[in-house]
C-alpha positions in Angstrom: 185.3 93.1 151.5 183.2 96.6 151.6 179.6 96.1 151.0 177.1 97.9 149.8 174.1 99.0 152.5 171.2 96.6 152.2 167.7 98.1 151.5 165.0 96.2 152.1 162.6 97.6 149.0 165.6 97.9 147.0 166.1 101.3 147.0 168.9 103.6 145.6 170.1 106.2 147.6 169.9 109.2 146.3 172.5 111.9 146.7 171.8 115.5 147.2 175.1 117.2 145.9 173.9 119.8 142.9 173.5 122.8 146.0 170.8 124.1 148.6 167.8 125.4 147.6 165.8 127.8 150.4 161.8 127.2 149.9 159.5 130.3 151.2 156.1 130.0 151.7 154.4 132.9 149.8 151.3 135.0 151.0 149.6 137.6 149.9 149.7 140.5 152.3 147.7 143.1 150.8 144.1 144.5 152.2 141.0 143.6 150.4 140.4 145.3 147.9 143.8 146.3 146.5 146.6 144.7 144.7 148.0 141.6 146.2 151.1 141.8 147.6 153.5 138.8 148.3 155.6 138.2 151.8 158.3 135.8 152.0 158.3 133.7 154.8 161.1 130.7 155.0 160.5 127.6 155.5 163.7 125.5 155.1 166.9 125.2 153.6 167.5 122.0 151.7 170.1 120.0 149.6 169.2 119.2 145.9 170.1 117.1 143.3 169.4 118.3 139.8 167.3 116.4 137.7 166.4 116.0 134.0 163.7 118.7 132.4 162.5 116.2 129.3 160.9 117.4 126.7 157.1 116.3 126.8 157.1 118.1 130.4 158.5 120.7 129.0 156.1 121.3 125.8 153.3 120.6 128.3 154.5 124.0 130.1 154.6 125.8 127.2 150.8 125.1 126.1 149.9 125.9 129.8 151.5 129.1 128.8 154.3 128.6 131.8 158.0 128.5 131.2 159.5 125.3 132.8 162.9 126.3 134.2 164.3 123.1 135.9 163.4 120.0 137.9 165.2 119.2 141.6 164.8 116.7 143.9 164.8 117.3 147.8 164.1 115.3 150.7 161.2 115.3 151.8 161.0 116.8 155.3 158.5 119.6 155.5 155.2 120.4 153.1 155.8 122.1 150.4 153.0 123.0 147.9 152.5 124.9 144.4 151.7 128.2 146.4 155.7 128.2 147.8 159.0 130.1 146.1 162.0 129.0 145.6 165.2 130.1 145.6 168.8 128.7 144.7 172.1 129.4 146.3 172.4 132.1 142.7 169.9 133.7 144.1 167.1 133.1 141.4 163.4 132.6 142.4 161.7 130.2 140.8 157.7 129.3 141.3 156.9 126.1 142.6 154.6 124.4 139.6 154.6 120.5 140.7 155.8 118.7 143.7 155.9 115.1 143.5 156.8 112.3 145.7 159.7 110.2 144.1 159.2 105.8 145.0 162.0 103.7 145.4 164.4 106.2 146.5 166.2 106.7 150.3 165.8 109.2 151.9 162.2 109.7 150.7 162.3 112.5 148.5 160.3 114.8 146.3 160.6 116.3 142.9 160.1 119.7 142.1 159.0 121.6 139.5 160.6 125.2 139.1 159.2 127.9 136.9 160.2 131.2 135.5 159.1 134.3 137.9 157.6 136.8 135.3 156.6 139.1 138.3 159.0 140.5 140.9 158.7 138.2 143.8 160.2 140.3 147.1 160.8 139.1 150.5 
C-alpha cells in the first residue's frame, strides 16, 4: 500500500508547477548627481506556484497608490528583498513589493509580492 511521506511538523508539500520566474537584483548605476539609472544583475532562476491576490491586499495596494499584479511562491534559496525585479518566463517585470516567509510548508518557501512596473526597467 503507497504511503504518503511523513513530515514531522505536518507540513504540506508544496509544488512549484505554475513556471520559472528569474529574480534580478536592481541597482542604480548612475553618477551622483544625475538621474538614477537601473542595472540588472541575476540572481536566480526559480520554480513558482501561483498564488491567490485577495482582495483586502489588493485594496491595501491601491491606497498605497501601487498596483498589485500577482502573488507567487518560491523556495526559498537565496535573499531576495523589495529592492529586486522580477521577471516571468512572458517576459513581464514586475517590482518586488513584499517577500514573506510561508510556515508549515516543505520546501521552505517564500511569498512574493509582484507589482506593476510603471517605469521602463532595462537590463
Amino acid at each position: 500500500m503507497w504511503k504518503a511521506p511523513n513530515r514531522p511538523n505536518h507540513e504540506i508539500t508544496q509544488p512549484y508547477n505554475d513556471g520559472m520566474v528569474t529574480i534580478f537584483a536592481a541597482k542604480d548605476v548612475a553618477k551622483p548627481g544625475y538621474a538614477p539609472q537601473v542595472e540588472l544583475t541575476k540572481k536566480v532562476t526559480l520554480p513558482y506556484a501561483e498564488q491567490r491576490l485577495g482582495i483586502q491586499r489588493y485594496y491595501q495596494g491601491m491606497q498605497n497608490q501601487i498596483e498589485i499584479e500577482r502573488v507567487i511562491r518560491v523556495p526559498k534559496s537565496v535573499p531576495v528583498n523589495s529592492q529586486d525585479v522580477a521577471q516571468t518566463e512572458d517576459g513581464r517585470k514586475y517590482r518586488i513589493d513584499l517577500v514573506q516567509n510561508v510556515l508549515d510548508v516543505y520546501p521552505p518557501s517564500l511569498d512574493l509580492t509582484l507589482v506593476k512596473v510603471s517605469q521602463g526597467v532595462s537590463e
